[in-house]
Backbone bond lengths (Angstrom), bond angles and torsions (degrees), N, CA, C in turn:
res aa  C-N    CA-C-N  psi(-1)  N-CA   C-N-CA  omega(-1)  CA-C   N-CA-C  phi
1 X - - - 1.439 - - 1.518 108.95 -
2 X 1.309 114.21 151.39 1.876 127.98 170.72 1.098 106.00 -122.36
3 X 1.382 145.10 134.74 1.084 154.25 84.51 1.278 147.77 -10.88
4 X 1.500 120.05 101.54 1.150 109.37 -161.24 1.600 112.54 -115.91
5 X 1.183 139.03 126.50 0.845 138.78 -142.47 1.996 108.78 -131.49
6 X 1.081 133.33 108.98 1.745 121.50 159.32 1.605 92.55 72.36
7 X 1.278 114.05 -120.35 1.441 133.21 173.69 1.298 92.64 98.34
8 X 1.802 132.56 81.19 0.774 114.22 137.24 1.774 119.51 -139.34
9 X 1.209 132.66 -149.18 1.721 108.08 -170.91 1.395 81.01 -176.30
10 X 1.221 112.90 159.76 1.473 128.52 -174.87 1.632 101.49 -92.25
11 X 1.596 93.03 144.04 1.430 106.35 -157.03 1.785 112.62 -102.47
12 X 0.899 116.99 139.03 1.133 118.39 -166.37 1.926 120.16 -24.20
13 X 1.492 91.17 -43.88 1.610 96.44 -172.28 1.830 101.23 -97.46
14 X 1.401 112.33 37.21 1.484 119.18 155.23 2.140 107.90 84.83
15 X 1.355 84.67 -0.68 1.456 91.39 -179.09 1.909 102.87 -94.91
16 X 1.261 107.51 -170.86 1.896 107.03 -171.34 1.998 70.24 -115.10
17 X 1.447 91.29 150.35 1.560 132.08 151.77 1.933 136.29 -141.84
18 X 0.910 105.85 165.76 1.376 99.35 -167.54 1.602 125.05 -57.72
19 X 0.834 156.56 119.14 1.653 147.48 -166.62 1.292 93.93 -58.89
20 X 1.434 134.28 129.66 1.075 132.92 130.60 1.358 135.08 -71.86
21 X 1.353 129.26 10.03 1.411 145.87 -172.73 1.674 108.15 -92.25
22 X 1.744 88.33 -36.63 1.701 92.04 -178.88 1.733 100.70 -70.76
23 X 1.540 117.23 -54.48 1.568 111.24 -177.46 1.393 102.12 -36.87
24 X 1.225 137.34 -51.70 1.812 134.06 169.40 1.311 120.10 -32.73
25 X 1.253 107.53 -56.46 1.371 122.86 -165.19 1.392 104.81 -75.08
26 X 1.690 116.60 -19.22 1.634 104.51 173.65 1.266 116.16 -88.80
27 X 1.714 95.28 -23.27 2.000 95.40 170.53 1.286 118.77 -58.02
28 X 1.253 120.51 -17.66 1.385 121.65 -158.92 1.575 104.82 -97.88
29 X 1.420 103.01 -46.74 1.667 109.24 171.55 1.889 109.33 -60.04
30 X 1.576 114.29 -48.22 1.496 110.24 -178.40 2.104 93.42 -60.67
31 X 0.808 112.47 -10.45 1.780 93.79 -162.40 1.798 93.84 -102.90
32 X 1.633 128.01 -7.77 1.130 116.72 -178.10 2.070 102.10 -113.95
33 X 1.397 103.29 15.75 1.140 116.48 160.18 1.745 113.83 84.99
34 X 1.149 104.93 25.50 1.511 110.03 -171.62 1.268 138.35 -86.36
35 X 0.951 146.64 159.30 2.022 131.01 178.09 1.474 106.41 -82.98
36 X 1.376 106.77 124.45 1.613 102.71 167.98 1.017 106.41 -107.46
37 X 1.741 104.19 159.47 1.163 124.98 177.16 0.986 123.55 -114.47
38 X 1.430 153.40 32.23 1.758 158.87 -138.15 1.774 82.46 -76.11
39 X 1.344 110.80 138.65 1.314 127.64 -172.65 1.762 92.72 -136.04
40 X 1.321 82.99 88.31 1.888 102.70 -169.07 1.766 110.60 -70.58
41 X 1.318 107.62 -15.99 1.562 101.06 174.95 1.292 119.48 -75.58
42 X 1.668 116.55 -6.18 1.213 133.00 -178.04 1.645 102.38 -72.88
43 X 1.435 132.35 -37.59 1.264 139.21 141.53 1.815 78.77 106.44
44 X 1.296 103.50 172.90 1.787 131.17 -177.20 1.725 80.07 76.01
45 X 1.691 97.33 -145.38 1.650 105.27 -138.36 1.863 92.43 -79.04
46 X 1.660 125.56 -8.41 1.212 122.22 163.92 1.728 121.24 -56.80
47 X 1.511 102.99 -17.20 2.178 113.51 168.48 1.563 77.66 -89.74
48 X 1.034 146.61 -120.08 1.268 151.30 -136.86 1.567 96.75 -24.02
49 X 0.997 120.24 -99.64 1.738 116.54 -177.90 1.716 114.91 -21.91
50 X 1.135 96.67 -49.55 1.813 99.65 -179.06 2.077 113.26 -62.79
51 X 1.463 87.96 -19.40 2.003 90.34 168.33 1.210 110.78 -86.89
52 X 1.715 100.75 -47.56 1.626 91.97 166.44 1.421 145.00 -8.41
53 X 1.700 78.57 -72.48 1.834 93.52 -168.77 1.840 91.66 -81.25
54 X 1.429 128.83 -27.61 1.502 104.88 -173.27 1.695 120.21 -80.32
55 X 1.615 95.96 -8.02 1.666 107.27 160.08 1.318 110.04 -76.02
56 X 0.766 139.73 -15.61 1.483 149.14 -170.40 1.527 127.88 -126.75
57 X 1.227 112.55 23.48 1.393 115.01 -133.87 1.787 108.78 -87.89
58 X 0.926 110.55 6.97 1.829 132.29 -170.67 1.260 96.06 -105.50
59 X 1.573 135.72 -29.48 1.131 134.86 -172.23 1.288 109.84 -98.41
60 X 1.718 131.74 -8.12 0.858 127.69 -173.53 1.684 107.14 -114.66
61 X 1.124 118.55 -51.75 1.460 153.25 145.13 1.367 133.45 -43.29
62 X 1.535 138.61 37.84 1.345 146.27 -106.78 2.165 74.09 -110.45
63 X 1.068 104.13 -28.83 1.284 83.57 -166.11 1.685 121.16 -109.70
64 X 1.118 132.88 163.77 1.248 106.12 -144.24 2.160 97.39 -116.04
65 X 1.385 107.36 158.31 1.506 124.43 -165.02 1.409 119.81 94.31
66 X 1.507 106.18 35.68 1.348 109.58 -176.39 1.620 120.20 -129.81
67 X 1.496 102.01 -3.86 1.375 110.39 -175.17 1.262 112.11 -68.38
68 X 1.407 119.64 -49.64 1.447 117.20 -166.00 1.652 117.81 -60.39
69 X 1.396 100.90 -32.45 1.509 132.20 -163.40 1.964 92.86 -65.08
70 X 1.612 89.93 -57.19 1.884 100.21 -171.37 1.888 97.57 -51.35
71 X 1.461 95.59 -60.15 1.718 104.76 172.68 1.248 113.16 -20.86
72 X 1.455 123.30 -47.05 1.629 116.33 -139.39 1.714 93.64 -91.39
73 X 1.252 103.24 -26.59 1.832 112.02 -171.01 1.711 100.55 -73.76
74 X 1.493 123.81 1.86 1.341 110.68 160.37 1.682 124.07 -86.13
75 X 1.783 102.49 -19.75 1.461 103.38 -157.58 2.171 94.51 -86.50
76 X 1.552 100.77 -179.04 1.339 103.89 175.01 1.650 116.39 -86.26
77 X 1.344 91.94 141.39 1.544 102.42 -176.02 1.552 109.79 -145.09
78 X 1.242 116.50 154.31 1.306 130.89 -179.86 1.638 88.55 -64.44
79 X 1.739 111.96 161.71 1.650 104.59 158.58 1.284 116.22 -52.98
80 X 0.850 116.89 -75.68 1.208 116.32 177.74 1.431 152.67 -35.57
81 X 1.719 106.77 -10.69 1.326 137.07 138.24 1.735 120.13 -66.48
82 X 1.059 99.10 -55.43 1.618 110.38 -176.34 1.481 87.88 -66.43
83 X 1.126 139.89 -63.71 1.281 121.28 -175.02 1.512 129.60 -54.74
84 X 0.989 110.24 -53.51 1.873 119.84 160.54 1.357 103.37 -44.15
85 X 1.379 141.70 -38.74 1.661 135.24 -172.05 1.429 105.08 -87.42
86 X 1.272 120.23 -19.52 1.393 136.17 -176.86 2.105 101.21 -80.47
87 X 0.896 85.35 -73.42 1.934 100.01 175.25 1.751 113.17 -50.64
88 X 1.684 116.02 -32.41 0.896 110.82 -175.19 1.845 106.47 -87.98
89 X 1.686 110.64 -5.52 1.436 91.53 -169.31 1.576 92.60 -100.25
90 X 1.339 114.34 -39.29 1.985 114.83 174.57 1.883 93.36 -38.03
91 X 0.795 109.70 -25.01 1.847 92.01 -173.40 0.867 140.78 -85.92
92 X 1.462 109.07 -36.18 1.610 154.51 138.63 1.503 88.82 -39.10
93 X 0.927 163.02 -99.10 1.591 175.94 146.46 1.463 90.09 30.97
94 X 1.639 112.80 -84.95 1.164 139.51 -139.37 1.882 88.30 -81.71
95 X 0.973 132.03 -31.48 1.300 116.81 156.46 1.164 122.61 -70.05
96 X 1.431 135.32 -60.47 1.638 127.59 151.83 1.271 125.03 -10.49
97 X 1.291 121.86 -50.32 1.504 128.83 -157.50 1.311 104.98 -109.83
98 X 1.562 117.35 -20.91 1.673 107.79 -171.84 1.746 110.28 81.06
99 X 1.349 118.78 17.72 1.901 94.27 175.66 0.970 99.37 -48.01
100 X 1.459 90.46 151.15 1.665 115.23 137.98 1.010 120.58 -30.60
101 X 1.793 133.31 112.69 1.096 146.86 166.40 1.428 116.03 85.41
102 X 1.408 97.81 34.04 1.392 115.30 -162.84 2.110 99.07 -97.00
103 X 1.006 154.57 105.82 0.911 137.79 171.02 1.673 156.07 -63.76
């Protein structure tokens, strides 16, 4: 699994812009076969990645009861919401898939 988090970095002319390092870092996780998580309410290139995968979401998401869940990590939430929707989908995952140390 990846986590995607904010992604953004101060921009040359002193303003914030989107990280382009993170768009890398998801090519690299989609190319070593992993579940992402872009948690799009976090906003910068973590909304961009988080449309991504829900434009795409069969290609990322092969298995099914996970859409609504990916959905919910775009809208606004207290931390502590976003975190509980975050914890509740790694689990959901990790039972699906069997990780390691998965129970």
């Amino acid at each position: 699994m990846a986590l995607f988090l904010f992604g953004n970095k101060s921009g040359t002319t002193g303003g914030i812009s989107p990280a382009d390092g993170m768009e890398e870092e998801f090519r690299i996780a989609v190319s070593k076969g992993l579940f992402l998580i872009p948690v799009g309410c976090t906003g910068s290139m973590a909304a961009a990645l988080h449309k991504k995968v829900l434009d795409n979401f069969d290609d990322y998401y092969p298995l099914a009861g996970y859409r609504r869940m990916v959905e919910a990590l775009g809208r606004p939430g207290t931390p502590a919401q976003v975190t509980l929707l975050i914890v509740t989908l790694v689990e959901k995952l990790r039972e699906d898939i069997a990780l390691p140390g998965a129970k």
